[in-house]
C-alpha positions in Angstrom: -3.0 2.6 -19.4 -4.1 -1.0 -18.7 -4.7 -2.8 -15.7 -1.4 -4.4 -15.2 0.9 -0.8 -16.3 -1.3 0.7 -13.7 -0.8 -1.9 -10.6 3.3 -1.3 -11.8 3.3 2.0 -11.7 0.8 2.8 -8.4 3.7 -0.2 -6.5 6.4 1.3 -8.4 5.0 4.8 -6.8 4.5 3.2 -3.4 7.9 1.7 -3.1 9.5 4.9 -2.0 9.1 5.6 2.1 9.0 9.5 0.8 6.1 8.8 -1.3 3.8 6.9 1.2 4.6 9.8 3.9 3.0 12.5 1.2 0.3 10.1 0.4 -0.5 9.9 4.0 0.0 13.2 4.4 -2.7 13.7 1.5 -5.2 11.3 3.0 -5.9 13.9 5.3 -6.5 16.7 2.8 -5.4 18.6 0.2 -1.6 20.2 0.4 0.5 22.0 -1.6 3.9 21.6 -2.6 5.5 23.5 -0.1 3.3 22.4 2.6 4.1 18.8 1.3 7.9 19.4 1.4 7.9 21.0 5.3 8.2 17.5 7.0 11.1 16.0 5.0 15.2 17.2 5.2 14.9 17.5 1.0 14.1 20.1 -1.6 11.0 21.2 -2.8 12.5 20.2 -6.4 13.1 17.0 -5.0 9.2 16.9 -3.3 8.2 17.6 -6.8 9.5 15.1 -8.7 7.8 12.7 -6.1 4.7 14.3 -6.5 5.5 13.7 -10.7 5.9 9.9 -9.6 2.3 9.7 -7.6 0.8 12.0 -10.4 1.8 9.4 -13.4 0.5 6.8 -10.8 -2.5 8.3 -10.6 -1.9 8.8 -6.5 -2.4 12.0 -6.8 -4.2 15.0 -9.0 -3.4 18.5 -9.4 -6.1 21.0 -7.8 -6.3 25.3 -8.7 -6.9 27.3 -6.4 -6.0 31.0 -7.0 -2.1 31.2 -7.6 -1.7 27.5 -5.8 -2.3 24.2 -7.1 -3.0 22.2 -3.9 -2.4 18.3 -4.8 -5.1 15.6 -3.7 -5.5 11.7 -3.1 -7.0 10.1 -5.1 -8.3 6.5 -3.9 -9.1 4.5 -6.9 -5.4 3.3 -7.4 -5.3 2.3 -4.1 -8.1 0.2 -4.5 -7.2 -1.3 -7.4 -3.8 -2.4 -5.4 -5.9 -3.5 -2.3 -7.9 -5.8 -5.3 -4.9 -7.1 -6.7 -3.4 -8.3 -2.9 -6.6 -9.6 -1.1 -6.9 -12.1 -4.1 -3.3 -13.3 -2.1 -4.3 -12.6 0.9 -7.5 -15.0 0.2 -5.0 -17.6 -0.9 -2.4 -17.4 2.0 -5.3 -17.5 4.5 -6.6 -21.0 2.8 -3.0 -22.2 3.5 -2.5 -21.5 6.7 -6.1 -22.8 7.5 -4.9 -26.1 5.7 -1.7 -25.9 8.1 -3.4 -25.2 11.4 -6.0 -28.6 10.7 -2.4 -30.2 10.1 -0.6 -29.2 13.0 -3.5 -30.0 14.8 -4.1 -33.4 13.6 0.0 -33.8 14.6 -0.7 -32.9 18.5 -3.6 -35.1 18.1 -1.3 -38.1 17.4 1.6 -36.8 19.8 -1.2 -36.6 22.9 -2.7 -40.3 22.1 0.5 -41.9 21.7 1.7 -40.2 25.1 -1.4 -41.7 26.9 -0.5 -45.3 25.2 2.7 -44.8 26.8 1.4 -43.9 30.2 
């Protein structure tokens, strides 16, 4: 999958409030299904297919433990996202920095012609 199919899916993936819950959930260990699906009013069916979601994402990755296949985090995705919006985040911060000179150059003018006034 290439960069940008990845970034789609892993926002796609992230849109969904259930989604970011069990991803939380996961970022504080491994879980499975059932355990994943105790918190919300839904079916485990329905926790799976969210799981499917995170899983084609590449959110999260099946474990095997005995009978069990507990699900984990995994980060890289994540990163990849927090990449992609800090380039943004960069950009809007050099605009607001550009703003804040401006506004500050207008109370500048305001003040001075108050005193002129005075």
């Amino acid at each position: 999958m290439n960069a940008s199919r990845r970034l789609d899916a892993t926002f796609a993936a992230l849109a969904d409030p259930t989604r970011r819950a069990i991803l939380a959930r996961l970022a504080s260990g491994e879980a499975t299904v059932n355990e994943l699906a105790k918190p919300f009013a839904v079916s485990q069916p329905a926790i799976s297919r969210h799981l499917k979601v995170l899983e084609r994402a590449g959110l999260v990755s099946k474990g095997r433990s005995a009978q069990c296949r507990p699900r984990k985090l995994e980060a890289k995705p994540l990163a990849e996202a927090c990449g992609w919006l800090e380039h943004y985040r960069a950009f809007w911060e050099t605009r607001f920095e550009a703003l804040d000179a401006l506004l500050d150059e207008m109370k500048a003018v305001t003040k001075k012609r108050g005193r002129k006034r005075q």
